[in-house]
VOKOLVEX-370491 format. One line per 8 residues: number of its first residue (from 0); their letters; for each residue x, z, y of N, C-alpha, C. Coordinates in steps of 0.2 Angstrom, whole numbers, padded with zeros to 4 digits. Example, Ala and Ser with C-alpha at 12.3 -4.5 7.8 and 13.67 -1.06 7.14 Angstrom:
// VOKOLVEX-370491
0	as	0066:0039:-0028:0062:0039:-0022:0066:0039:-0016 | 0064:0035:-0011:0068:0036:-0005:0064:0039:0000
// end
This chain:
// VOKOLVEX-370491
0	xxxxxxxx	0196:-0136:-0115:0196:-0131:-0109:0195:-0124:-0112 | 0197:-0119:-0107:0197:-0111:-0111:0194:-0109:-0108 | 0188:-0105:-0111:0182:-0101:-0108:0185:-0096:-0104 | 0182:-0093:-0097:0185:-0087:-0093:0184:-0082:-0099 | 0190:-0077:-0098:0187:-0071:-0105:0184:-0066:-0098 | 0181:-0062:-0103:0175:-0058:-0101:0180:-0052:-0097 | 0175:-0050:-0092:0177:-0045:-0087:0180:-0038:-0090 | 0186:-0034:-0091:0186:-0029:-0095:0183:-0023:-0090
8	xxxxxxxx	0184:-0018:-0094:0181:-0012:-0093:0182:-0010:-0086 | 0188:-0009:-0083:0187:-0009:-0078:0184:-0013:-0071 | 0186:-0019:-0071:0184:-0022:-0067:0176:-0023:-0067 | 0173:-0019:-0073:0166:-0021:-0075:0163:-0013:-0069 | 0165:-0009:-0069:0166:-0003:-0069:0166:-0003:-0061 | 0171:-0008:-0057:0171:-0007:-0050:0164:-0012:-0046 | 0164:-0016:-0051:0159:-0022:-0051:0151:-0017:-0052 | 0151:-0015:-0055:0144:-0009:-0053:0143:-0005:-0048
16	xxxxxxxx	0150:-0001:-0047:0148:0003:-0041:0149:0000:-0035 | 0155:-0006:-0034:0151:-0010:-0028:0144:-0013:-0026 | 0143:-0014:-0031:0134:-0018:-0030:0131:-0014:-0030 | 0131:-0007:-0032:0128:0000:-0032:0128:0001:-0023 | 0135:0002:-0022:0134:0003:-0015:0133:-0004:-0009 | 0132:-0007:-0012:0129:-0015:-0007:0123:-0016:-0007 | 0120:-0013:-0014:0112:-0015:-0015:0110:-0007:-0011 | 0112:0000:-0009:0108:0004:-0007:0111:0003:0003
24	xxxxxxxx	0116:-0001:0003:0117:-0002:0011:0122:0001:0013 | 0126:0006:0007:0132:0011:0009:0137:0005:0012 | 0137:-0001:0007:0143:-0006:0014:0137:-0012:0015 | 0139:-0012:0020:0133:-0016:0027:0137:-0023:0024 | 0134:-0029:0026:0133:-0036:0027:0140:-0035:0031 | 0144:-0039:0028:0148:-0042:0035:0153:-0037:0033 | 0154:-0032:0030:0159:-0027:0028:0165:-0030:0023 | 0171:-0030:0026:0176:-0033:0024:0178:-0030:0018
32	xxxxxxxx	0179:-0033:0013:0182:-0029:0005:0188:-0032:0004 | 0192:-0027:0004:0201:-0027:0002:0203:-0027:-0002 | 0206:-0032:-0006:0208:-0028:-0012:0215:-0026:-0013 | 0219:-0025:-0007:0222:-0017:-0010:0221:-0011:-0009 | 0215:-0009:-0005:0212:-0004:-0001:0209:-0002:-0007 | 0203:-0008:-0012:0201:-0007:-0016:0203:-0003:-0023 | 0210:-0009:-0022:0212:-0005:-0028:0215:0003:-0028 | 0218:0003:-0022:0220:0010:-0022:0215:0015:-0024
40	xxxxxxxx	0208:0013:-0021:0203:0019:-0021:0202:0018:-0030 | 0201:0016:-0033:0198:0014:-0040:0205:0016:-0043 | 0212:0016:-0043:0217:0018:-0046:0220:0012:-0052 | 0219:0005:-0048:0219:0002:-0053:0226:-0005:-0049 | 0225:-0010:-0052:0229:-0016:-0049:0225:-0021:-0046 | 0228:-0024:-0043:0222:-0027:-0039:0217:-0033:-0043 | 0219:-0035:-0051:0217:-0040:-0053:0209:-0039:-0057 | 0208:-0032:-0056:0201:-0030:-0059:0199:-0030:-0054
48	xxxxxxxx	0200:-0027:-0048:0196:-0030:-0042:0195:-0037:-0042 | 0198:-0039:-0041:0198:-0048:-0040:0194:-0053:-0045 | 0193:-0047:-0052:0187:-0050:-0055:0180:-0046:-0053 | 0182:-0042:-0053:0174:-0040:-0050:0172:-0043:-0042 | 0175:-0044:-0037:0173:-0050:-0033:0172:-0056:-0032 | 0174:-0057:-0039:0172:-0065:-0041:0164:-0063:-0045 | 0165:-0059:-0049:0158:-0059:-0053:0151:-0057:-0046 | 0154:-0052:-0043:0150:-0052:-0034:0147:-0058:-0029
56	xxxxxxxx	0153:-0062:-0031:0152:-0067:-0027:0148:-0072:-0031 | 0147:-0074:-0038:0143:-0078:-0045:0137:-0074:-0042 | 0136:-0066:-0042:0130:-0065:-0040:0127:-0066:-0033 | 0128:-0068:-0029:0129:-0070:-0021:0128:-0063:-0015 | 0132:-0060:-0019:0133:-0051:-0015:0138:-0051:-0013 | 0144:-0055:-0013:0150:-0055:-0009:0153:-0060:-0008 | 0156:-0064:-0003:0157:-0069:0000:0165:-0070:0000 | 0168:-0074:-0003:0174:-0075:-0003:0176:-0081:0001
64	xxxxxxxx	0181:-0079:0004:0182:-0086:0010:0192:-0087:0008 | 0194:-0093:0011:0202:-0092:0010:0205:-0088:0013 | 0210:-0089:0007:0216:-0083:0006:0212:-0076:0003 | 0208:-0077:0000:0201:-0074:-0002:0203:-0065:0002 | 0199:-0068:0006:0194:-0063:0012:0189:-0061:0009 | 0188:-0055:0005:0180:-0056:0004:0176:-0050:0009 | 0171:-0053:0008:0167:-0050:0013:0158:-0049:0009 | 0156:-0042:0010:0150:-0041:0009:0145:-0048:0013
72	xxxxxxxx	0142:-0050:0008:0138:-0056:0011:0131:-0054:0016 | 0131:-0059:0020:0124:-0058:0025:0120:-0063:0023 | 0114:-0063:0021:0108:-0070:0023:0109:-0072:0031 | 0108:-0079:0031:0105:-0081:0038:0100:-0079:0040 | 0095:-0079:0045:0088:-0079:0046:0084:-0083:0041 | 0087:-0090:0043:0080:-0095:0040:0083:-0092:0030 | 0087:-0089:0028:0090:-0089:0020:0085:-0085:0019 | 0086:-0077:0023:0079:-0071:0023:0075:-0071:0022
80	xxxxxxxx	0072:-0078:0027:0065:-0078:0027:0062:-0084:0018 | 0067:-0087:0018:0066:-0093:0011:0066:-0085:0005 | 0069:-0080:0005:0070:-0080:0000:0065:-0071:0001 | 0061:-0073:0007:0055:-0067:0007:0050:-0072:0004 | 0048:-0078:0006:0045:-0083:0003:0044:-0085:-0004 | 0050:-0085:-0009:0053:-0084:-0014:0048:-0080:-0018 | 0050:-0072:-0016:0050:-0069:-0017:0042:-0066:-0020 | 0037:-0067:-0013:0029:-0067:-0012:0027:-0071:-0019
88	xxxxxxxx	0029:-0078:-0020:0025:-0080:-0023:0027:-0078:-0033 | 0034:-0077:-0030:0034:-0075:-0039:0030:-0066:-0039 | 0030:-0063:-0035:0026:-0058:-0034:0018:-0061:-0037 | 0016:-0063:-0033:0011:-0066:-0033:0007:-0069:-0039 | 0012:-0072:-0042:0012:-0076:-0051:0011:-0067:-0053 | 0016:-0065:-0054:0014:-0058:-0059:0007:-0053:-0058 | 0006:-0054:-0050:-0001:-0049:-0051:-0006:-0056:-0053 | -0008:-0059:-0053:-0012:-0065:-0058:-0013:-0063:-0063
96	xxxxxxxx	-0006:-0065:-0065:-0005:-0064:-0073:-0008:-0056:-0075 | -0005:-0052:-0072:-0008:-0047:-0075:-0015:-0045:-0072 | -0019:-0048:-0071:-0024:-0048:-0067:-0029:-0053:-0074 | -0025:-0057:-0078:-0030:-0060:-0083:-0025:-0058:-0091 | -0021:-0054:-0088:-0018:-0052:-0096:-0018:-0045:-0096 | -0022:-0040:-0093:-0024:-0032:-0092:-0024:-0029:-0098 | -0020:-0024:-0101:-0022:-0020:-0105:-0022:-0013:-0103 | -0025:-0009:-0107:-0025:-0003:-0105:-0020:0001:-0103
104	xxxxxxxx	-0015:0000:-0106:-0009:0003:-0105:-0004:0001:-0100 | -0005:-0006:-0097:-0001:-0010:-0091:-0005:-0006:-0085 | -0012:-0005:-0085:-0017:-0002:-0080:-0014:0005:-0078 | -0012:0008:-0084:-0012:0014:-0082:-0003:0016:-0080 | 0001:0011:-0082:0007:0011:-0079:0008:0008:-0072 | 0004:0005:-0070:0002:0003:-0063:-0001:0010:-0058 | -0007:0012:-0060:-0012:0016:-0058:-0005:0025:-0057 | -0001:0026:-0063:0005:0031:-0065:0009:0029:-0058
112	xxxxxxxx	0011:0025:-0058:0017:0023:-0053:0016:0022:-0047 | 0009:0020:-0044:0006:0019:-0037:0007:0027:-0037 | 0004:0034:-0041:0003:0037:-0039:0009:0042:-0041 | 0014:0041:-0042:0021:0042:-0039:0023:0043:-0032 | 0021:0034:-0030:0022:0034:-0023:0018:0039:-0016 | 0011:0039:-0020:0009:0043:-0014:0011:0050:-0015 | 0014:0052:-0021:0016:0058:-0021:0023:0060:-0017 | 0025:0054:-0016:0033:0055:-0015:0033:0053:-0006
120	xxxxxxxx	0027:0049:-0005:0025:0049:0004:0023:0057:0006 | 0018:0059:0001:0017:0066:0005:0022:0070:0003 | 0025:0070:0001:0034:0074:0002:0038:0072:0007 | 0036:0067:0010:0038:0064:0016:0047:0063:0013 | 0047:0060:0009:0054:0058:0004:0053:0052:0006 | 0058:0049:0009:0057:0042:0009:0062:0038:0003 | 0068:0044:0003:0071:0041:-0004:0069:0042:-0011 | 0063:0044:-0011:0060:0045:-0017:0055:0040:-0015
128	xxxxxxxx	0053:0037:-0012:0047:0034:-0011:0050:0028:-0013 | 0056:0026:-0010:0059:0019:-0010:0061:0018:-0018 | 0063:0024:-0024:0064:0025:-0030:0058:0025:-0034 | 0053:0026:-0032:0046:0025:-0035:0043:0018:-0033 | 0043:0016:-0028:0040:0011:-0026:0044:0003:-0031 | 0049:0005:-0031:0054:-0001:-0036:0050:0000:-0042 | 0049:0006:-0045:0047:0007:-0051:0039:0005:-0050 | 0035:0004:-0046:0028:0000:-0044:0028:-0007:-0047
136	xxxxxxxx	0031:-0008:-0044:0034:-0017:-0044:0037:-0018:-0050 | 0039:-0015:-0054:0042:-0017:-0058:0038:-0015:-0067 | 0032:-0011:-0065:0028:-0011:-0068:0022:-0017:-0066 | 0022:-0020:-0062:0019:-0025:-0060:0021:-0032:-0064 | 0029:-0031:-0063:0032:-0038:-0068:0030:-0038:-0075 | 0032:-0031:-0077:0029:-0031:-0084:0020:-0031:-0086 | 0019:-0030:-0083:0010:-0033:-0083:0010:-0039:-0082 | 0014:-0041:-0082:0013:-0051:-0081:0014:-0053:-0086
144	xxxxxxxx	0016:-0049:-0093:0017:-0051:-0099:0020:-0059:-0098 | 0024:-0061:-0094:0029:-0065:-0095:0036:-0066:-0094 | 0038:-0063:-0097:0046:-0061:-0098:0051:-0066:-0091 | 0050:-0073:-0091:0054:-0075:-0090:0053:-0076:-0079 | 0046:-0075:-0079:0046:-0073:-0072:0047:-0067:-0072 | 0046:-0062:-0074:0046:-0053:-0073:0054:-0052:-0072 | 0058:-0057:-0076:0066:-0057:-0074:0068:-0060:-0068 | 0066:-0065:-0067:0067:-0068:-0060:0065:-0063:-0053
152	xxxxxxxx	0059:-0058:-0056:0055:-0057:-0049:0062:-0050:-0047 | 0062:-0048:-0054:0066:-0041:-0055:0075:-0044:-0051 | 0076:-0049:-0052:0083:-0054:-0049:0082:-0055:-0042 | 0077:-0056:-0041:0075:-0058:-0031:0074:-0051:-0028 | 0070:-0046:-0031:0070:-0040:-0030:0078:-0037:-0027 | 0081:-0037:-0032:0088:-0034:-0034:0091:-0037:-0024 | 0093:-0044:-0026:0095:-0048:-0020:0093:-0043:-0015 | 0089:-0043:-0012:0085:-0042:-0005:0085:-0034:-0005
160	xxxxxxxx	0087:-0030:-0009:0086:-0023:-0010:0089:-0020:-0002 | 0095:-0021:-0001:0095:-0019:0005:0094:-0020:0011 | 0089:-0027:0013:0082:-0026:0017:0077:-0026:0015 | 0075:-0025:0010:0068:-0020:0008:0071:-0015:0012 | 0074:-0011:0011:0076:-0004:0010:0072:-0002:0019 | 0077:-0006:0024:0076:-0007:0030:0072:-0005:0032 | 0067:-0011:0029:0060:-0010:0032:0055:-0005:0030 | 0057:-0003:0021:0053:0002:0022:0053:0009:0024
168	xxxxxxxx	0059:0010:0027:0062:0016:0032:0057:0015:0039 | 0057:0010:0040:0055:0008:0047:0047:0013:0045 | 0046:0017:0053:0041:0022:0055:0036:0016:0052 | 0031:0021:0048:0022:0018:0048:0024:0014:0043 | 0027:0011:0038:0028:0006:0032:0026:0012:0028 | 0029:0014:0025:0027:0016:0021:0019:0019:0019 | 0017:0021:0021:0008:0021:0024:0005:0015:0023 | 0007:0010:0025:0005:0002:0025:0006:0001:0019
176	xxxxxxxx	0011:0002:0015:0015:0001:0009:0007:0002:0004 | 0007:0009:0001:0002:0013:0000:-0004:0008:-0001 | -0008:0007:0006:-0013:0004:0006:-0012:-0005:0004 | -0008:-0006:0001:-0008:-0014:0000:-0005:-0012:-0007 | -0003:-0008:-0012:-0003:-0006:-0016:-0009:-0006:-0020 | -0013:-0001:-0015:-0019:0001:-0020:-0025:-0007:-0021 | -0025:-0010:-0014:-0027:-0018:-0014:-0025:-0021:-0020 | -0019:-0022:-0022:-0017:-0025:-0029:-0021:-0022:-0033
184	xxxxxxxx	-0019:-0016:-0034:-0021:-0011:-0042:-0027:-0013:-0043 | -0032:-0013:-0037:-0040:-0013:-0036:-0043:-0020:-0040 | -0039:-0027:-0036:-0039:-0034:-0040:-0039:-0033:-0048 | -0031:-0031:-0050:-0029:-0030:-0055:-0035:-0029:-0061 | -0034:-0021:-0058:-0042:-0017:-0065:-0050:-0021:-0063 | -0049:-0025:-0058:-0056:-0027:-0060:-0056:-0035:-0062 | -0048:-0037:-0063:-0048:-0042:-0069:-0050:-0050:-0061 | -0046:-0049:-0057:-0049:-0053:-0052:-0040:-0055:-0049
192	xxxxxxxx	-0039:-0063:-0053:-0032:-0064:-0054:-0033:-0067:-0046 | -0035:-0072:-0042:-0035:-0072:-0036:-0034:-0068:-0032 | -0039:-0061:-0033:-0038:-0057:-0027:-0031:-0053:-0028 | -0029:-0053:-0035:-0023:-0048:-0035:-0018:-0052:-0032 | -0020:-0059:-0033:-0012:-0064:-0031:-0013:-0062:-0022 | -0017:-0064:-0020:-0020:-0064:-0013:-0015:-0058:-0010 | -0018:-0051:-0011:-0016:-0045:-0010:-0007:-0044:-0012 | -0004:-0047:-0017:0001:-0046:-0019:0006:-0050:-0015
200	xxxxxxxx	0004:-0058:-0011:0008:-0060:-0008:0007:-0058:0001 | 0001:-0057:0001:0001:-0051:0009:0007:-0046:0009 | 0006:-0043:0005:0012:-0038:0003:0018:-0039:0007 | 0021:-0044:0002:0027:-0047:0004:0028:-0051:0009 | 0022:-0055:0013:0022:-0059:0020:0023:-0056:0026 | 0019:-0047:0023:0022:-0043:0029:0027:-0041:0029 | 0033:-0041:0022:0039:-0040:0027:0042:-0044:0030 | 0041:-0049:0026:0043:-0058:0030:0043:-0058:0035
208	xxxxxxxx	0037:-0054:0038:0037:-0055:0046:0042:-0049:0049 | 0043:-0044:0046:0048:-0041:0051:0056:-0043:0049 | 0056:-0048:0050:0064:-0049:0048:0067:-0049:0056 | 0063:-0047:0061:0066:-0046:0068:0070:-0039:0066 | 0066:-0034:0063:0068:-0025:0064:0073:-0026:0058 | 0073:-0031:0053:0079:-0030:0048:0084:-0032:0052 | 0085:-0038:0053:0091:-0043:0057:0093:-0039:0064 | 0089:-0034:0068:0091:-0030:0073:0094:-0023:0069
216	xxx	0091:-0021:0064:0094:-0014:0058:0100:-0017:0057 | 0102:-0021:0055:0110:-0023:0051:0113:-0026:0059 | 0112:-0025:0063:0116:-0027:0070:0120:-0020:0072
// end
């Protein structure tokens, strides 16, 4: 049997900037993707499209149906809530780990990047805050010194990107945010892998819970 050959340049190329704009919310869930509309915009034929919606759809960011209709994918409710769940606890595994694997340099990459955020809150920048704050979390995976969750966490992250986004636009989050940050960092530096798990899954249980204000945002 003959392996699928690799995506060329272009279609690699449309396949970027669509995920680009499905992971910041520029096409909403549910948004119909054409591909001769497609290809027209991209200047191309519609067969690099149609790979980049397949390779879309392999990452489960576009949903293809017959007579391939695709369409920007939606979570269900209960998929939302499974993969905010998901999500808390591989969270949760990396503040641990980095709670019993500390070095001085994960500390102050953590400590750096928290204070990012409050610098980008008191700019009252929400889109700096939401770019800094990914960069918090993601200094968190790598203090986990476990490559092979820090990947995964960094994967579910990716997924859910445009309902994080929601909520953390939502009035008074980001304040919240802040303060359940610093609870981690505090666990972390004093080496107390419990309370950082404890604090890191709170985190993520409170978005959990607004998936009223997301699922009403994407309506």
């Amino acid at each position: 049997m003959n392996e699928a050959s690799p995506p060329g340049p272009a279609s690699s190329r449309i396949k970027k900037d669509l995920e680009d704009k499905i992971l910041t919310g520029d096409l909403k869930a549910g948004a119909r993707l054409d591909e001769n509309a497609l290809a027209t915009l991209y200047g191309v034929s519609r067969t690099p499209v149609r790979e980049a919606l397949r390779e879309l759809a392999s990452a489960g960011l576009v949903s293809i149906r017959a007579r391939r209709v695709a369409t920007v994918a939606q979570l269900t409710t209960s998929e939302l809530i499974e993969f905010f769940e998901a999500m808390a606890e591989l969270e949760a595994s990396c503040a641990y780990l980095a709670a019993t694997r500390l070095t001085a340099a994960d500390g102050q990459n953590l400590t750096d990047a928290h204070a990012a955020c409050i610098e980008a809150a008191s700019s009252n920048d929400p889109d700096r805050f939401y770019s800094a704050n990914g960069d918090f979390h993601e200094a968190l995976y790598k203090a986990a010194r476990n490559r092979f969750i820090g990947e995964q966490a960094s994967l579910f992250r990716r997924r859910l990107e445009p309902y994080r986004r929601i909520v953390t636009y939502h009035p008074g989050r980001i304040a919240v945010s802040l303060k359940e940050h610093q609870l981690i960092i505090d666990a972390i530096l004093a080496m107390q892998p419990e309370a950082a798990a404890a604090a890191s899954r709170a985190h993520l249980d409170f978005l959990r819970r607004d998936i009223a204000i997301i699922l009403d945002s994407l309506r």
